[in-house]
N, C-alpha and C positions, 0 to 999 in steps of 0.2 A: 493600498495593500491588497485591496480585491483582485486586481489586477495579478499582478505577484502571486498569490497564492492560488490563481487560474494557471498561470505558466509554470510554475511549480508541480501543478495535479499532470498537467499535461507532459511530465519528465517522468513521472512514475512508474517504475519497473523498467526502468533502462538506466540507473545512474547505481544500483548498487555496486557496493555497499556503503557508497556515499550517498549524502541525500539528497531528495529531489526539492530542491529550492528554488523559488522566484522571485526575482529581482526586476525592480524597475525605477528610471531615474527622472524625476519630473525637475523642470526647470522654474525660473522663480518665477515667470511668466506663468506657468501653469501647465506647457505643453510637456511631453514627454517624448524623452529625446534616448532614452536607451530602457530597453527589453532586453532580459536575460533569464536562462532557466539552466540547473547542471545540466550538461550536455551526456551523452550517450558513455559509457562507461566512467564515469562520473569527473570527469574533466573535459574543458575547460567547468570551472564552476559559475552558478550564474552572475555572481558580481563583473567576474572580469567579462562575462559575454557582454552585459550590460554596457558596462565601462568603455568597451571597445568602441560599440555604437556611437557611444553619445562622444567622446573623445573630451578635446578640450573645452566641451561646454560644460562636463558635470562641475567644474570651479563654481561653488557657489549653488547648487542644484540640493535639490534632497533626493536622498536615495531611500527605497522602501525594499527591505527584504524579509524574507518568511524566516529565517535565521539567522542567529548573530554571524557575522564574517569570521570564517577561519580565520586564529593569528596562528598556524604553524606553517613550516615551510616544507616543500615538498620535491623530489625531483621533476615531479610532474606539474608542479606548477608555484607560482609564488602565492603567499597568504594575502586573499583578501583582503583583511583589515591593512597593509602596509601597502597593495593598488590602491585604495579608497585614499589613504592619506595624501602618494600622492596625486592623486585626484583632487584634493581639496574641495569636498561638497561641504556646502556649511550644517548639514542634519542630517543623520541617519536614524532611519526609525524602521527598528525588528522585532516582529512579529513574539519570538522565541530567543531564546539565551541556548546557547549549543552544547547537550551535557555532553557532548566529545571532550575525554581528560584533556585533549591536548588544546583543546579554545576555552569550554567552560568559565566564560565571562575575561578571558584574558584579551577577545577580539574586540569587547567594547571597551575595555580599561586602556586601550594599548590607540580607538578613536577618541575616545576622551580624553586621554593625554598630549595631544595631540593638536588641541582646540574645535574636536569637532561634537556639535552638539546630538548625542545621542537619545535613542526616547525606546523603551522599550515595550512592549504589550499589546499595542495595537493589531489587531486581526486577530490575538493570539489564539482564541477556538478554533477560526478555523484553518490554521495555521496548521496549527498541530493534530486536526484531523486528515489532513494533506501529507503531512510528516509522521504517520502513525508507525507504519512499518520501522522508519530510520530510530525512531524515541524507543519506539518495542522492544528493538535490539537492542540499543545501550542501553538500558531500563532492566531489563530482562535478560538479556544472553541470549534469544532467540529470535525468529523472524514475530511479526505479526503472522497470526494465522486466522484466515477466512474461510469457515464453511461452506461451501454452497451445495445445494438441495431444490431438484424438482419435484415436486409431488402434485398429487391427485389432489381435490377437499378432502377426503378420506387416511391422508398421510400414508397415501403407499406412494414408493417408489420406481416399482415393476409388476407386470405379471405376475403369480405364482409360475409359469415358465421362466419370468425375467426378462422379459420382452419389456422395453423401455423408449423407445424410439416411436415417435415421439409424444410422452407426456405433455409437452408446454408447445407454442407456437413460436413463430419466426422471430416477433418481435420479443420475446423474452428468450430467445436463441444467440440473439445477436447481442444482445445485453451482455449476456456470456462472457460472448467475446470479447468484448471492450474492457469487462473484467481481467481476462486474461492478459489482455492487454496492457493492464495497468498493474501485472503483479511480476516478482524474478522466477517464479517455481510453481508449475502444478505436481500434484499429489495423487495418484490414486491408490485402490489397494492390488492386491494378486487375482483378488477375482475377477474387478474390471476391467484388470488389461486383460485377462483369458476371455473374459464374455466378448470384449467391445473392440480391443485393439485401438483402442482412442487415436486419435492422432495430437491431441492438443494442444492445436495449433491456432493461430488468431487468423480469419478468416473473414476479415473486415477487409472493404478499400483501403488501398495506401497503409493500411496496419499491418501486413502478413509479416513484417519483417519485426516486429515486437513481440513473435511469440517465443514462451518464456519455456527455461530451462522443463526438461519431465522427470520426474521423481514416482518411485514403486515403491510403496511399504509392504514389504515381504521379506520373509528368513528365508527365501528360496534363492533360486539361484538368480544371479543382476541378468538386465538385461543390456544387452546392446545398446547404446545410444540414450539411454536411462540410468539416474542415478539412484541409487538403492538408500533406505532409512529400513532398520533393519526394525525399530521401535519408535511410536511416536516422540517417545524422548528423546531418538536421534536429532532432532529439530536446534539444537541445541548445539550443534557442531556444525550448523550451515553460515557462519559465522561473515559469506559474501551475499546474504541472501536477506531483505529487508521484510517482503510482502510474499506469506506462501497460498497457496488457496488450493483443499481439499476439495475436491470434484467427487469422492464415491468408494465405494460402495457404502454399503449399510456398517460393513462390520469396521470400514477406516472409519469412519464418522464415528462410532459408538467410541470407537478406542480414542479418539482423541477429544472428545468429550471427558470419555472419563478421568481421562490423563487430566482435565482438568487445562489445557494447550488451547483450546477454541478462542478465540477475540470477539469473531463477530461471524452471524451468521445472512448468508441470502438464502433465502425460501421463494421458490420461483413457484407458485400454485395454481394448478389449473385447473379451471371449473370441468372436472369429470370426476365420476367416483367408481373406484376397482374393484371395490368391497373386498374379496381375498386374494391376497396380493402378498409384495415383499415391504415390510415396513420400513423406514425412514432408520432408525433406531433399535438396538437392542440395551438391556440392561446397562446404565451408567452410573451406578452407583449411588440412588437416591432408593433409601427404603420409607420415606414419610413426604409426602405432597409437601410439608411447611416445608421441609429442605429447598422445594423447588422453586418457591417462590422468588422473588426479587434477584434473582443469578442473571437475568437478563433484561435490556430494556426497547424496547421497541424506538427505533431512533428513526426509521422512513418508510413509507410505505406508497407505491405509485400500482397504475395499469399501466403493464407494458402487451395492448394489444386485447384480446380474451383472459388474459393470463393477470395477476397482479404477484408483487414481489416484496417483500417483508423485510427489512435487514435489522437485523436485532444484534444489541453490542454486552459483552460482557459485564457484567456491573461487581467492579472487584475494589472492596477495601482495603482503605490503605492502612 
C-alpha cells in the first residue's frame, strides 16, 4: 500500500476533480506486475492503468488501492469495480471507502458480491493524507486550502518598503515549487499581483508543465489569464478544484484565516531578523490568547538548506 499511496501523492494536482489515487497489483508469487495512478485530467483511473499492465496475470493477484474502486459508470470510462471483477484478482485491499454518493461503499459491496475478498483500512492515514484535497471537497464543499508563508525569525514578511525578494533561499524556493506542483490553483491577493507580478508557475525539471491554474482575490477589475474570487468564501464554488494554496500577501492571509478557510499552513523561516517590517498577519479575530491555543498542530518540521519549514495543520472538531 506504500507503494500506492507514493503513486497516488505523485498524481496530485493534475487529476482534479477526481482523485489522485494509487494502485498497485502484486502477484501471489509476491512480484508486482501492475502500477497505476489517475492519470492527468482524471482519467484513465489508476485501477484500470494498473489492470492494463498487468493484464491476464491479475487472475488470482491482490490489488492494493488508496480508494475503494468506483462502481459508477461513465462516458469516459468504465467503473473500476466491474474491470476488477473481470479481472478476477482473488483480494482487494483499500486503503479508504469512497464518500463520492455515487461509490460510497457500493464498489466494495458490488467486489464482495462477486466472490472477491475485500479488506479495508490498511494504509488508511496516510492514504488519506495523500487524498486530503479530494475528502476536503466532498467533506466540505470546498478545495483544501494551504497557507504558505516566508518569513524572517522576527515574522515579517517584507521590508517596511515591501521588498521581499529574497527572504528564504534556494532550497526552500524550490520546495515551493513542488508545492505548486502538487496543488490545481494558486491564490494571491490585489496587492501582490500589483507589487510582484508573480508569474506562478512551477519551475522545476520536467515539472514546468504542472503549473496550476492562477487565482486573484480582489473586488477589482479580473484579470486576463486569471481567475477572480471576489471573497474568500468564493472557494466554495471552485467545485473542479481539489488542493488550493494561498501564496500572499499579509491581508489574503489574514482574510482567510479569519474566514476561519486555512487547512494547513507552510512557514518557510529564515534565519534573518527585519525588525520593522511588514507582518505575516493582521487581526483574525481572536480577542484572548486561550482562544488561540490548540487551533493548530505542528505535524513536520525539516531544514530545507539555511532556511527550515513548519507545516502546521488545522485541528478542527468534529
Amino acid at each position: 500500500m506504500a507503494l500506492a499511496v507514493k503513486l497516488g501523492e505523485g498524481a496530485r494536482g493534475s487529476t482534479a476533480p477526481n482523485p489522485n489515487v494509487g494502485c498497485v497489483i502484486v502477484a501471489a508469487a509476491g512480484e508486482i506486475i501492475g502500477r497505476g495512478a489517475t492519470q492527468p485530467g482524471g482519467r484513465p483511473h489508476a485501477e484500470a492503468v494498473a489492470l492494463a499492465e498487468a493484464g491476464t496475470r491479475a487472475e488470482g493477484a491482490t490489488v492494493y488501492a488508496t480508494l475503494e474502486p468506483c462502481a459508477h459508470r461513465s462516458a469516459r470510462g468504465p467503473a473500476c469495480a466491474d474491470l476488477l471483477i473481470e479481472a478476477r484478482p482473488s483480494r482487494v485491499v483499500v486503503a479508504l471507502k469512497d464518500p463520492d454518493p455515487r461509490t460510497n461503499g457500493d464498489g466494495i459491496k458490488r467486489l464482495s458480491a462477486a466472490g472477491i475478498d475485500v479488506r479495508v483500512g490498511t494504509g488508511r492515514s496516510a492514504a488519506a493524507a495523500s487524498l486530503a484535497g479530494f475528502l476536503t471537497r466532498l467533506r466540505s464543499g470546498r478545495p483544501r486550502i494551504t497557507l504558505k508563508l516566508a518569513l524572517s525569525i522576527d515574522g515579517k514578511i517584507a521590508l517596511p518598503s515591501g521588498e521581499s525578494k529574497w527572504i528564504t533561499g534556494t532550497d526552500a524556493r524550490a520546495h515551493v515549487h513542488l508545492e505548486r506542483a502538487r496543488t490545481d490553483m494558486i491564490l494571491v491577493g490585489r496587492g501582490t499581483y500589483l507589487a510582484d507580478q508573480p508569474a506562478l508557475d512551477v519551475r522545476l525539471p520536467g515539472l514546468e508543465q504542472r503549473s496550476p491554474r492562477r487565482a486573484l482575490l480582489t473586488r477589482g477589475e479580473a484579470v486576463e489569464g486569471w481567475e477572480t474570487l471576489r471573497s474568500p468564501q468564493d472557494v466554495c464554488r471552485l467545485h473542479d478544484v481539489n488542493d488550493l494554496l494561498v501564496e500572499g500577501g499579509s491581508a489574503t492571509a489574514t482574510a482567510f484565516l479569519t474566514a476561519d478557510l486555512v487547512d494547513r499552513i507552510l512557514i518557510y523561516r529564515a534565519p534573518i531578523i527585519v525588525g520593522e517590517g511588514k507582518s505575516s498577519f493582521g487581526y483574525v479575530g481572536l480577542d484572548a490568547i486561550a482562544d488561540a491555543h490548540g487551533r493548530w498542530a505542528l505535524v513536520d518540521e525539516r531544514r530545507l538548506g539555511p532556511d527550515r519549514l513548519e507545516v502546521y495543520e488545522r485541528v478542527r472538531r468534529a
